[in-house]
C-alpha positions as CSV (number, residue, x, y, z in Angstrom):
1,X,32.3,-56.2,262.8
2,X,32.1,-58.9,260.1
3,X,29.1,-60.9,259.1
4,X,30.4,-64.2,260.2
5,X,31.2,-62.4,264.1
6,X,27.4,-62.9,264.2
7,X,27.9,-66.8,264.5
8,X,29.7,-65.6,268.1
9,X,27.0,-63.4,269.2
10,X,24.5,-62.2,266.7
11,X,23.6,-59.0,267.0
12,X,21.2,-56.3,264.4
13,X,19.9,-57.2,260.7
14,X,23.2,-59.2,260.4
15,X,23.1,-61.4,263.5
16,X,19.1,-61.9,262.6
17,X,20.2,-63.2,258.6
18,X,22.6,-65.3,260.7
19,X,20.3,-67.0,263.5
20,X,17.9,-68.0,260.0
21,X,21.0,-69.5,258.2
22,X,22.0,-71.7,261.5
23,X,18.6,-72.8,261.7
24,X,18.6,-74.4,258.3
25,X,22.7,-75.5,258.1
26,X,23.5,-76.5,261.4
27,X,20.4,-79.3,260.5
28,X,21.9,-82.2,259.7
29,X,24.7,-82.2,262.4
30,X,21.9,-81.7,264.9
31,X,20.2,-84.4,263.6
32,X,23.1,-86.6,263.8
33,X,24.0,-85.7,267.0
34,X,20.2,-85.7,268.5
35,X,20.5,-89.8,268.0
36,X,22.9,-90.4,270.6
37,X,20.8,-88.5,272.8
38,X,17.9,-90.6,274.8
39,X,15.2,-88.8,276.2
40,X,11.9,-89.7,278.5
41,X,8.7,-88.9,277.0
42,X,8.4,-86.3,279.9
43,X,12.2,-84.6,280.2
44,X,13.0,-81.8,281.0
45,X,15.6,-80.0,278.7
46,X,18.2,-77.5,278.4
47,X,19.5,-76.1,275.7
48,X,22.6,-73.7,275.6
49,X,23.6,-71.0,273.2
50,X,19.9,-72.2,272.1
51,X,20.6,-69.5,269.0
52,X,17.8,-69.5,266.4
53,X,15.9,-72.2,268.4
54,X,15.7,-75.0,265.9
55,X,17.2,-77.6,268.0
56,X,14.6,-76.2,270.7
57,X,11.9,-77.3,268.4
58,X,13.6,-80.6,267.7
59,X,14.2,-81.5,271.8
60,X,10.1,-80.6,272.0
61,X,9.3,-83.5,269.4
62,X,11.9,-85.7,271.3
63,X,10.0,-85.2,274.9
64,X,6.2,-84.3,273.9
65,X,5.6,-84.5,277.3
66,X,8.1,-82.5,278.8
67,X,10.0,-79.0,279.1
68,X,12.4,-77.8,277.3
69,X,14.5,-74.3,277.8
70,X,16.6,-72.5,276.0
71,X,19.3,-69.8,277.4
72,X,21.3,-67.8,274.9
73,X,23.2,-64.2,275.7
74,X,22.6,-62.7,271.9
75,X,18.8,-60.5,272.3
76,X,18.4,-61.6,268.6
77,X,18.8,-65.1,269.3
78,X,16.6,-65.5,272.3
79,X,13.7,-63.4,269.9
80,X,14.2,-65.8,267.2
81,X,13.7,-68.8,269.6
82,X,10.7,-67.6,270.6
83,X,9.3,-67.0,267.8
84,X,10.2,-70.6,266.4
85,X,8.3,-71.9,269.7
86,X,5.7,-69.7,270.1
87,X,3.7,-72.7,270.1
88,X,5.1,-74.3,272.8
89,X,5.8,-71.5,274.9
90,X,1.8,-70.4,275.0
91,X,1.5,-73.9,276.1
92,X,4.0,-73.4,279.2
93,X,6.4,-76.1,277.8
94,X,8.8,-74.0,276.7
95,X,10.3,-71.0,278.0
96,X,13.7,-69.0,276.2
97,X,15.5,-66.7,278.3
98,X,18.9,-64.4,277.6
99,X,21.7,-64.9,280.0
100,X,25.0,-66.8,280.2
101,X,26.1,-70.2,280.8
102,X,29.0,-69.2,282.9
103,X,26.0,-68.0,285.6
104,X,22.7,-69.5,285.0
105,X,19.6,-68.5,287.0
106,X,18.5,-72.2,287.5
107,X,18.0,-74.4,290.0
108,X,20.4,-76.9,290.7
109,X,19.5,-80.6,289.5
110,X,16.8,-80.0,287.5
111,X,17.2,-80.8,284.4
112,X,17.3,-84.6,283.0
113,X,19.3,-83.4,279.8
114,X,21.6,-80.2,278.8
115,X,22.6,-79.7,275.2
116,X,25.0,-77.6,273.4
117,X,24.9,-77.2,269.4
118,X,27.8,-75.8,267.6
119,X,28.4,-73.7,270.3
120,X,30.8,-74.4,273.2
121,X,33.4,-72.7,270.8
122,X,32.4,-69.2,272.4
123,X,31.6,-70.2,275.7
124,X,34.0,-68.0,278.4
125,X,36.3,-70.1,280.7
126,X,34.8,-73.3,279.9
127,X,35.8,-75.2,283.0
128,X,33.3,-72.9,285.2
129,X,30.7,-73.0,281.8
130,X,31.0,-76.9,282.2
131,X,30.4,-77.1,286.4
132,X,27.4,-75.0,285.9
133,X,25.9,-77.1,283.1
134,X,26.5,-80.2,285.8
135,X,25.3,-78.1,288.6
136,X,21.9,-77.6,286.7
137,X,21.6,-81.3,285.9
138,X,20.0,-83.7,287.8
139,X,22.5,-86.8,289.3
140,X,22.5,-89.2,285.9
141,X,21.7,-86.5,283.4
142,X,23.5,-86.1,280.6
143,X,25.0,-83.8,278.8
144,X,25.6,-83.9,275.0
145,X,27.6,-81.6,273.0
146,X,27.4,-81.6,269.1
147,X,30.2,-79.5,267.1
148,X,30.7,-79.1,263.5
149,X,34.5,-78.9,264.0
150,X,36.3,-81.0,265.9
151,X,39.9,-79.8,265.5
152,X,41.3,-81.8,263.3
153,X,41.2,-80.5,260.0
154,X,43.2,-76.9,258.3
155,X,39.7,-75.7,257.8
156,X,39.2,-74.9,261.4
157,X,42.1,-73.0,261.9
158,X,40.4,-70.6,258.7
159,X,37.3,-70.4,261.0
160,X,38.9,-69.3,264.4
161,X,40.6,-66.7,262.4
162,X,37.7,-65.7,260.7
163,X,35.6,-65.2,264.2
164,X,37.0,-63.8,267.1
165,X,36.8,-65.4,270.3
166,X,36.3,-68.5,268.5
167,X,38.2,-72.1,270.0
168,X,37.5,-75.5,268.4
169,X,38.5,-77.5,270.5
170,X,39.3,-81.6,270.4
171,X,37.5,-84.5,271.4
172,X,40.6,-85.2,274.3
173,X,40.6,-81.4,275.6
174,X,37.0,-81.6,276.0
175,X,36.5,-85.1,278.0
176,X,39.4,-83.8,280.1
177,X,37.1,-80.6,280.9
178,X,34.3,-82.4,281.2
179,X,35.8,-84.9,283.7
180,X,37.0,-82.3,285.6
181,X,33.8,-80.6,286.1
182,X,32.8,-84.2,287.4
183,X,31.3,-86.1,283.8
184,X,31.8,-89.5,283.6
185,X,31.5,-92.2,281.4
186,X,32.1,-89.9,278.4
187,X,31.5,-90.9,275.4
188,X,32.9,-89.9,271.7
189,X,31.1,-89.9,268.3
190,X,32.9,-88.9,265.3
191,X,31.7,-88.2,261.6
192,X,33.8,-86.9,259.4
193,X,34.4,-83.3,260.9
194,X,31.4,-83.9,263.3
195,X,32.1,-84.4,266.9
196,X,29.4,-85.4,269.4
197,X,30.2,-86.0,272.8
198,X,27.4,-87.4,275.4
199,X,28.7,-87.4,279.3
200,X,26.7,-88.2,282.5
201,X,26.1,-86.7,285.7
């Protein structure tokens, strides 16, 4: 396996060098993308393919009131998270668990916001991935995805072949999933490669 296979699903002393260097350069297109994202004092918050937990610890500052959880199928990843949150999670307001989007264990209209950094490029069948995400969020939540690629430079056609099991996909194909699953009123935010899509429940 290749070193940059651990951005799919990090796995050993490779996947745990990999979940550090996401933390720190996935930064500023999660900052970008956090501004389109409004949040209650006291939301509760999903994040999905949570991988080193950064953006876990960002979502806490956004909502120091509320709950925010984190689900990711890679063991190192979920380990990580924790141990970014540790704080957080001794205080019961966060909780990181290992699983998969295409099946999640929680309750149905729950959660007031479900986020995605840099990672709907791995998820499985991403139709059923995107009806479980709206299953899971309460009627008005949103959902916001925020991708480093958007599909429309030669660059990410290097990076799919690079990673196996690796799509980037484009603003249109991913509104048209997301309507399907039910989204409306989806919105598109571009910056130069950056895509960040927010869509309602």
């Amino acid at each position: 396996m290749s070193f940059f296979e651990n951005t799919r699903k990090p796995v050993g002393l490779g996947g745990k060098i990999m979940v550090a260097m996401m933390n720190l350069g996935h930064s500023p297109v999660a900052r970008w993308g956090l501004r389109f994202l409004e949040l209650t004092l006291d939301a509760k918050v999903l994040d999905c393919g949570c991988g080193g937990g950064a953006n876990i610890k960002r979502l806490l500052k956004k909502c120091p009131e509320g709950i925010v959880k984190g689900i990711d199928y890679s063991h190192v990843s979920v380990e990580k998270s924790k141990k970014v949150n540790e704080a957080a999670i001794a205080e019961g307001r966060c909780t990181v668990l290992q699983g998969s989007v295409t099946d999640m264990i929680f309750a149905g209209d729950w959660f007031d916001a479900v986020t995605a950094f840099e990672t709907v490029y791995f998820w499985p069948d991403l139709p059923q991935c995107f009806r479980e995400v709206y299953r899971v969020l309460k009627p008005g939540g949103t959902l916001l995805i925020c991708n480093e690629s958007n599909g429309d430079t030669d660059k990410d056609k290097k990076w799919t072949e690079i990673i196996g099991g690796m799509t980037i996909y484009k603003d249109a194909e991913l509104k048209t999933y997301l309507e399907q699953a039910g989204f409306h009123d989806v919105q598109i935010h571009k910056k130069k490669s950056w895509l960040c899509i927010t869509a309602w429940k």
